[in-house]
C-alpha positions in Angstrom: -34.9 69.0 18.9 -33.7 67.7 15.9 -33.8 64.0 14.3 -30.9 62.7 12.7 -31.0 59.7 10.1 -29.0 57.8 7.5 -29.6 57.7 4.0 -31.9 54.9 4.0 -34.3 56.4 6.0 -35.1 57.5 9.8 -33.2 55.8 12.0 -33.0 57.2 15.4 -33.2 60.9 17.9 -29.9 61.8 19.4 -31.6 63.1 23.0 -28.2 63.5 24.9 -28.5 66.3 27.3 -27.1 69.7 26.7 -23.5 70.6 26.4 -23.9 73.7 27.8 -23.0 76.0 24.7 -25.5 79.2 24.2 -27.7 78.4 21.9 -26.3 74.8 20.9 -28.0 71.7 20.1 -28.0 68.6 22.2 -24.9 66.0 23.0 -25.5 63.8 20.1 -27.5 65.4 17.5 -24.6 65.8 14.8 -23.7 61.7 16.1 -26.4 59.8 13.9 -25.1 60.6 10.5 -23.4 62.4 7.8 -26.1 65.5 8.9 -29.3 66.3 11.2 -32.8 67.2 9.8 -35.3 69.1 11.4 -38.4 66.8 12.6 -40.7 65.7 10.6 -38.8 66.1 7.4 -37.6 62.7 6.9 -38.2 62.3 3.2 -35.3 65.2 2.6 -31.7 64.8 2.1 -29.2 65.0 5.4 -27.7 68.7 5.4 -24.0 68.9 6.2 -23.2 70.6 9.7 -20.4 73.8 8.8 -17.4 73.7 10.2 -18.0 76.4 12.8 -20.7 74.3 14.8 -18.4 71.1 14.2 -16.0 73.1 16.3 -18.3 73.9 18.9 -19.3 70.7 19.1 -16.1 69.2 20.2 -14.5 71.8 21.8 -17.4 71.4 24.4 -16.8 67.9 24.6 -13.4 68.3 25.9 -9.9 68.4 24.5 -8.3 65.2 22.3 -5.6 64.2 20.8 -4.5 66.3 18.2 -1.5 64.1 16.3 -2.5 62.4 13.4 -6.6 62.4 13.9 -5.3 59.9 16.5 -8.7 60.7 19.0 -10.1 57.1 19.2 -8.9 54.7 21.7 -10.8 51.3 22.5 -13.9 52.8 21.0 -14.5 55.6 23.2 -14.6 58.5 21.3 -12.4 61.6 22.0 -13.4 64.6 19.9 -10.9 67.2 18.5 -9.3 65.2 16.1 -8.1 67.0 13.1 -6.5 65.2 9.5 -3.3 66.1 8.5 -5.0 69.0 6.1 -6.7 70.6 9.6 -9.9 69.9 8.8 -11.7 68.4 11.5 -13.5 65.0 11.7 -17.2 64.5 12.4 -18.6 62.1 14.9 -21.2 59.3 13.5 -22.6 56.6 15.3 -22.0 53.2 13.3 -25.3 51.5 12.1 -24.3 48.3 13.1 -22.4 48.8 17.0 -24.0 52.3 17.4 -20.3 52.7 18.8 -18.7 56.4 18.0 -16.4 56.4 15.0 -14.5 58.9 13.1 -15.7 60.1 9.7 -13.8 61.8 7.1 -15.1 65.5 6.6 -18.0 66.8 4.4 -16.0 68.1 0.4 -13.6 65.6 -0.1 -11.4 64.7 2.4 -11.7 60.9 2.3 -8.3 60.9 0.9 -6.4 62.4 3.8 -8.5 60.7 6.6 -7.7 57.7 5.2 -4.2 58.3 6.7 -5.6 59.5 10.0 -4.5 55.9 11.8 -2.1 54.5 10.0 -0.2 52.3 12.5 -3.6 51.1 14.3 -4.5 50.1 11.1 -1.2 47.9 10.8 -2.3 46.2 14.5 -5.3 45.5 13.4 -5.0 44.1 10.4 -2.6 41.0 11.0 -5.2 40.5 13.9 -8.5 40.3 11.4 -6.7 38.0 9.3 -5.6 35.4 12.4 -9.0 35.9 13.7 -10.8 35.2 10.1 -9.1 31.8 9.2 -11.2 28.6 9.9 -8.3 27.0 10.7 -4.9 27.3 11.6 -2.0 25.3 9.9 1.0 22.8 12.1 4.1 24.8 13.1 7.3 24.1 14.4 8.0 25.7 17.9 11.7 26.0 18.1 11.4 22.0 19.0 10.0 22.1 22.3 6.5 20.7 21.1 5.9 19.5 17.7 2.3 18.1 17.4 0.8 17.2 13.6 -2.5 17.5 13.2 -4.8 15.0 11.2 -8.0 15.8 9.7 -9.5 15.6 13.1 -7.6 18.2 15.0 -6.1 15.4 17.1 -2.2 14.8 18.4 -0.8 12.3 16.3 2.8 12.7 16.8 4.7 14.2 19.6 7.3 13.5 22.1 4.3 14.2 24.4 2.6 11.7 23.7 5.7 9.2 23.0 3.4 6.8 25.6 0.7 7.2 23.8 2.3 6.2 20.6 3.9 3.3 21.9 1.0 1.6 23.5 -0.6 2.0 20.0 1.1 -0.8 18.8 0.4 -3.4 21.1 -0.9 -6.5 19.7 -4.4 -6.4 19.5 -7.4 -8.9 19.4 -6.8 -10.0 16.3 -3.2 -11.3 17.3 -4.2 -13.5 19.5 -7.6 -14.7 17.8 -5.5 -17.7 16.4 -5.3 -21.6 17.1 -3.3 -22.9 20.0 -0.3 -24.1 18.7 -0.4 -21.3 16.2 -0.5 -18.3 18.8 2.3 -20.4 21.1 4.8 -20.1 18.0 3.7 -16.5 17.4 4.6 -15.8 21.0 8.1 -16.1 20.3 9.6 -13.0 20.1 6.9 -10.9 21.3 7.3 -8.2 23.8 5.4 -8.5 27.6 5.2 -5.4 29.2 4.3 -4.4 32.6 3.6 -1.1 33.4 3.7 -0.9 37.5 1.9 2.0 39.9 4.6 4.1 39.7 4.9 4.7 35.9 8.1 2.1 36.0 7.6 -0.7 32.5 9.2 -4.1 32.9 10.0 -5.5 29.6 10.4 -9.1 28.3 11.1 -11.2 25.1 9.0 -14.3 25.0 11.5 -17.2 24.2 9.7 -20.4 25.6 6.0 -21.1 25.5 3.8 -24.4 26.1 0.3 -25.1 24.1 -2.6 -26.5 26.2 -5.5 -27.2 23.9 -8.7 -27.6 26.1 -11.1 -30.5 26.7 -9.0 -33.6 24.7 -5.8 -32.4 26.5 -5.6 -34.4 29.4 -2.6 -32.0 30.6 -4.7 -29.1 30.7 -7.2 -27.4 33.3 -9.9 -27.8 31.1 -9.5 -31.2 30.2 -12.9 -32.8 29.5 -14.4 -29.2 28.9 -14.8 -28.8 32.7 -15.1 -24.7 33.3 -14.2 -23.9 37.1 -13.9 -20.3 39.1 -10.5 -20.7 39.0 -10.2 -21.4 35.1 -13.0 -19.5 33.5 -10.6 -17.2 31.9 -9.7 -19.8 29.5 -13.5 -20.2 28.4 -13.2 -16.3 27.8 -12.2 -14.3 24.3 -8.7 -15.4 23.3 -6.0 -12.8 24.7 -7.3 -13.3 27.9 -4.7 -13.5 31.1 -5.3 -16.7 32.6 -3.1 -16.9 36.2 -3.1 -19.5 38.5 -1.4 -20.7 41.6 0.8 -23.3 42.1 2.3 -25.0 45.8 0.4 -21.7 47.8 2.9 -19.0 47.1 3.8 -19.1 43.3 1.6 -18.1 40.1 2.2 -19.0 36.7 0.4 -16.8 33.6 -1.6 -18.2 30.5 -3.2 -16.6 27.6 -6.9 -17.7 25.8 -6.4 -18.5 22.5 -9.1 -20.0 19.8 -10.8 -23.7 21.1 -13.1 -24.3 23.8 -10.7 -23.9 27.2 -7.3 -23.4 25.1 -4.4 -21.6 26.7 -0.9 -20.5 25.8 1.6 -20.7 29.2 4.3 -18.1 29.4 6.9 -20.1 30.6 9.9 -17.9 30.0 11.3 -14.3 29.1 14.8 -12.8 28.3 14.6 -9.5 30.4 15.0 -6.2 28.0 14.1 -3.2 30.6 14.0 -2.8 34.7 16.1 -5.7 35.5 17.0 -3.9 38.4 13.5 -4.1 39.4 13.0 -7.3 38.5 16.6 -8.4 40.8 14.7 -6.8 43.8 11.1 -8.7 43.0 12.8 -11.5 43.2 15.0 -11.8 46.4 11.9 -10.8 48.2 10.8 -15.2 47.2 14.5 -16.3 47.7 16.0 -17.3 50.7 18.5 -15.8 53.0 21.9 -14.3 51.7 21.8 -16.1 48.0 23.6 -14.7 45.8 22.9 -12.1 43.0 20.8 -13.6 40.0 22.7 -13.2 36.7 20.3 -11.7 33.9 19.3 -14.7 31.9 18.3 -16.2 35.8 15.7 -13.5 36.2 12.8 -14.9 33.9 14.2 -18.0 32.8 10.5 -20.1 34.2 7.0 -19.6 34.5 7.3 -18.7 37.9 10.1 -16.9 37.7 9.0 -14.5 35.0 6.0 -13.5 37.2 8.0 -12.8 39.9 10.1 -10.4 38.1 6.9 -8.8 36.6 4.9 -8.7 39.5 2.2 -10.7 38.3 -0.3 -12.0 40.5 -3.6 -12.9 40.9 -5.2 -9.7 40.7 -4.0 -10.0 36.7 -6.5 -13.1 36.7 -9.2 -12.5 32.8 -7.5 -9.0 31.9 -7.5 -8.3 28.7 -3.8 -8.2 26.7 -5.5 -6.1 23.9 -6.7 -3.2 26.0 -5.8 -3.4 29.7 -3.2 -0.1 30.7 -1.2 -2.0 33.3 -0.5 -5.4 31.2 0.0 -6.0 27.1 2.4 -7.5 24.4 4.5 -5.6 21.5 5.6 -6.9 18.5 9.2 -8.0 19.2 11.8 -6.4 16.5 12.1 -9.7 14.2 10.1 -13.2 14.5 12.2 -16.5 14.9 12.2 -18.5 12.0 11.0 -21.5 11.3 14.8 -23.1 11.7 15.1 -21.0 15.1 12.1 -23.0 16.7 12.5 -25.4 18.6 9.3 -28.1 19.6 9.4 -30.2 22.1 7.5 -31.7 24.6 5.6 -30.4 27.4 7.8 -29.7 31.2 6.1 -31.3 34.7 3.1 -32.9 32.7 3.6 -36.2 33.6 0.0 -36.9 34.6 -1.0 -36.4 31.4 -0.4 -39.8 30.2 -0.1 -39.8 26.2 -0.5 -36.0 25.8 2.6 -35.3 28.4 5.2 -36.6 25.3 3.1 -34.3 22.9 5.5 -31.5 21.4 3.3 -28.8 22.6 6.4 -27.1 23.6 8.1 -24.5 21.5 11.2 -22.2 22.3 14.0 -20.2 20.4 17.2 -22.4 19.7 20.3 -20.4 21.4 18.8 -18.4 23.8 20.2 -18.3 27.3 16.9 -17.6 29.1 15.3 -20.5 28.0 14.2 -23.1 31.1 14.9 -26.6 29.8 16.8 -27.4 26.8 16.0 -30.3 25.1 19.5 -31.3 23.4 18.5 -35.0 21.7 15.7 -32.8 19.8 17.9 -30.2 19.0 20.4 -32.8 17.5 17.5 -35.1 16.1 15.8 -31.6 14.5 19.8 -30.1 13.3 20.0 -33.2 11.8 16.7 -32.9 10.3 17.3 -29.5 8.7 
């Protein structure tokens, strides 16, 4: 037996079994390295194989392909392969995969072998410098999906996530972390959406709102600083939902805003998107045959608007700033100051003093707004 080896030393024994030629070494022996050495004489220089035993060697192994030293296919080696001078290759095993690999010939021939795969080469290339980048860079795919990539490897922009990006610029906590009356005039203009079960959003312009500012407003639930089940939510952080219910069967919607027990009511919305929804939400309160409600009749009252919305109970403390079924958007443009209206307070009577307070505050013009107060208009025109 003989002992093959690299140049750095003794590496392995090739102990195949027997090919089956007359006299010829074992399967393997010429398959460790550039040569084979007799045992024991590993200190000595590898001795080339001649040609004739190369031959004998893989013409035992069986027939290859002959075109192009072509004789290697998904690293099973096929001996008989010859460059385009004639010469024959030698089998090696790599140090690294101990797979079978091609070798050019003993005297020289490096320089034609290196044209013995030419168009594997070409595959394989494009493919080792794909699989050796860290990272790949943001391309366009004929427009179907265009996704940008951040530092993070994240989907910032895509019409796939056109949800995503929209809900990203709902008003957060900070919005409505502001004083009573403050956060009622910021209301107008502002965007309340409802996203229903079904995927369906019902969309709404705040145009009217009413301030209730906690213990010394004897017009509000918390008057006095008393905190009840049914008005804990105006104790809680300020964007809050706080809904109640008024005569048994209809519920008006609040928000928390900065003060012990201060809340902002929603009393009315000029309808943007599913007003067909919002027709059929509310003939299911009306009575009998009425007759079709006209657009600016859909949300024009506290009531109304949570009728057309589908607000209930169940909204009761949710969150504005992260719930997924309820939020605000910034509306397109703010009313200004000359666009506001303030007047007082609607169905506060009991409230003594506080009910003439002008803790009301709508957009002058708009259609959907539930009470117009004309002398104030006048007396504020007049003003301006």
């Amino acid at each position: 037996m003989r002992v093959c080896r690299w140049k750095g030393g003794l590496k392995g024994r090739a102990e195949v079994g027997p090919v089956g030629l007359p006299g010829g070494p074992a399967r393997g022996e010429a398959m460790m390295g550039r040569g084979c050495l007799p045992e024991g004489s590993a200190g000595a220089e590898p001795e080339a194989p001649d040609a004739a035993f190369v031959r004998r060697v893989q013409g035992a192994l069986g027939p290859g392909k002959r075109e192009g030293g072509k004789s290697l296919r998904g690293g099973t080696p096929q001996p008989g392969a010859r460059g385009p001078s004639g010469e024959a290759g030698l089998l090696r095993l790599s140090p690294s995969s101990a797979s079978p690999l091609l070798t050019a010939p003993a005297g020289g021939g490096q320089a034609q072998f290196s044209r013995m795969m030419p168009r594997k080469r070409k595959r394989l290339t494009p493919l080792n410098a794909v699989q050796s980048k860290p990272s790949f860079s943001p391309a366009d795919t004929s427009g179907s999906l265009t996704v940008v990539l951040d530092g993070n490897s994240s989907p910032v922009s895509s019409k796939y996530f056109s949800e995503e990006k929209r809900t990203s610029s709902r008003l957060g906590t900070d919005f409505f972390n502001q004083s009573c009356i403050s956060l009622a005039k910021s209301f107008l203009g502002q965007i309340l959406v409802h996203k229903l079960p079904d995927g369906r959003e019902l969309r709404g312009k705040i145009v009217e709102t009413e301030a209730y500012l906690g213990g010394e407003d004897a017009a509000s639930h918390s008057k006095g600083g008393k905190q009840t089940a049914r008005n804990t939510a105006m104790f809680m952080k300020p964007g809050t939902l706080y809904v109640y219910q008024i005569y048994g069967i209809y519920f008006c919607m609040n928000v928390s805003s900065q003060g012990e027990g201060a809340a902002v009511l929603l009393r009315s919305l000029e309808p943007l998107q599913g007003l067909d929804t919002m027709r059929q939400l509310r003939s299911t309160q009306r009575k009998g045959s009425a007759k079709p409600l006209k657009d600016w009749q859909l949300c024009n009252g506290p009531s109304k608007l949570c009728q057309a919305l589908a607000i209930n109970k169940s909204f009761d403390q949710k969150d504005l700033a992260r719930d997924t079924a309820i939020w605000m958007e910034p509306g397109s443009e703010a009313p200004g100051e000359q666009a506001v209206v303030t007047a007082a307070r609607i169905g506060v009577s009991y409230g003594g003093e506080w009910a003439q307070k002008p803790l009301r505050f709508y957009i002058r013009g708009n259609k959907c707004v539930s009470v117009v107060d004309k002398k104030v208009e006048r007396e504020q025109g007049a003003a301006d």
